[in-house]
N, C-alpha and C positions, 0 to 999 in steps of 0.2 A: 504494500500500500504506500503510496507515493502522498509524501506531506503537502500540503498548499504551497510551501516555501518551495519544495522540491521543483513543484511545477510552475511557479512564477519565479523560479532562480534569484532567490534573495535569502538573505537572512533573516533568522529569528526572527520572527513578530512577536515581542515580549508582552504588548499589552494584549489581556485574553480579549478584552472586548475589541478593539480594533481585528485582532485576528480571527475572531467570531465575526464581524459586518462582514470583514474582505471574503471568508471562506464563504459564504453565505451567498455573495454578490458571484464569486468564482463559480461555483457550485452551480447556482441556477442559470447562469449564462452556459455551463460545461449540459449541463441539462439538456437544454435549450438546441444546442448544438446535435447534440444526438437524436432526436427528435425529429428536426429539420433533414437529418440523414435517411431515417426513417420515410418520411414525409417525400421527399424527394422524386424516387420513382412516379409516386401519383401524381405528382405537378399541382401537390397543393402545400400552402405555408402551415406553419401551427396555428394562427388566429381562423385562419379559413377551415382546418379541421376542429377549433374549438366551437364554431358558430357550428358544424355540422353534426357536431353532438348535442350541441345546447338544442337545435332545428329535431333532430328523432328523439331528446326526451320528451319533445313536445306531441307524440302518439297522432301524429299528425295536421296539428292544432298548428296554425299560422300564427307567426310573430311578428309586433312590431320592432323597429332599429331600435330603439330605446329600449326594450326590452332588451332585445339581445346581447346591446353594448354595459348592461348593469350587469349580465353576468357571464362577462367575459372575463377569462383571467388574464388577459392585456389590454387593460381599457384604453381604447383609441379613438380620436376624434375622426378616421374616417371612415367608419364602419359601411357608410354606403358604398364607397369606393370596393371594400373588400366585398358585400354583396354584390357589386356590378359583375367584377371576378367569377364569384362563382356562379351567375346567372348565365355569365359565357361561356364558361364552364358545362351548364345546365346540369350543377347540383342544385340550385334552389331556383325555386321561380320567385317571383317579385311581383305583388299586383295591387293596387290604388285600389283602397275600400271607397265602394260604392257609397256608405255613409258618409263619409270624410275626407274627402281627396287628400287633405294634407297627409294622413295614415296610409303607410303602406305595411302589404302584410308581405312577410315572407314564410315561406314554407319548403321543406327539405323534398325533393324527388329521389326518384326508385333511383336515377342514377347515383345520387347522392349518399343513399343510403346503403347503397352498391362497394363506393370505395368506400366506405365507415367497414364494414366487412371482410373488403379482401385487408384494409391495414390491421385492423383489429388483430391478428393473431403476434405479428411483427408486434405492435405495440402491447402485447401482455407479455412476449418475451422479453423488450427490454425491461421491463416493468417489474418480472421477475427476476433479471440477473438483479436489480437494484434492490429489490426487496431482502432477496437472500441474503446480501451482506449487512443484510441487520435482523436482529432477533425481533420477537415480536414488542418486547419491553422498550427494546432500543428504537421500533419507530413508534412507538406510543409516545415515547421522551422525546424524541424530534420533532414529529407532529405538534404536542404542547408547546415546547421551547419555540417555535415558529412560529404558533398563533401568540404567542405570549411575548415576541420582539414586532410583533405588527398591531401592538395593544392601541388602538385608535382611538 
């Protein structure tokens, strides 16, 4: 197991909590990166596969942008840009409520729900190497320790 310092080639981080922000900031970007590996093949990003998860737990229930941008785990201001994408794409359709023009709904398609399927099995593999190296205690303790440096 290879230390933070090993892999940004530096010295000792003596203070824990600086060396806890950095490992934390390292860690999720190292994350991030494997993911996008992942993701790749499919010619889709991580924000566009999290909107297509957030889109089928909705059982096929249409969303609006604002919905979908509150629970995103990369909130971003152009979230219609990123549905445009996948409307080109035709994983989700895009369509103007009839009550409210300003509301658009979006909702997930078979194709959509198509590559959630074929990545799925790749994404519980990585999911698994990452699990493994931790016991179940140890990510119950990481889990907390996480929600509890993002205390809002």
């Amino acid at each position: 197991m290879r230390t933070l310092e090993e892999h940004l080639v530096t010295k000792p981080i003596e203070d824990p909590h600086s060396r806890a922000m950095l490992n934390t900031m390292f860690t999720g970007v190292w994350l991030q990166q494997k993911m996008m590996h992942i993701l790749k093949p499919y010619d889709i990003t991580e924000p566009q596969y999290n909107v297509l998860r957030i889109l089928r737990g909705q059982d096929g229930n249409a969303m609006n942008l604002y919905e979908i941008q509150n629970r995103m785990i990369q909130k971003m201001s152009n979230v219609s840009r990123l549905i445009d994408k996948l409307v080109a794409k035709k994983l989700v359709t895009r369509e103007e409520c009839s009550d409210n023009r300003r509301r658009v709904d979006i909702a997930i398609t078979d194709d959509g729900m198509q590559i959630l399927e074929q990545v799925a099995p790749h994404i519980e593999d990585y999911q698994q190497n990452i699990i493994n190296s931790l016991t179940t205690e140890e990510a119950k303790t990481l889990g907390h320790l996480l929600d509890k440096m993002r205390n809002e």
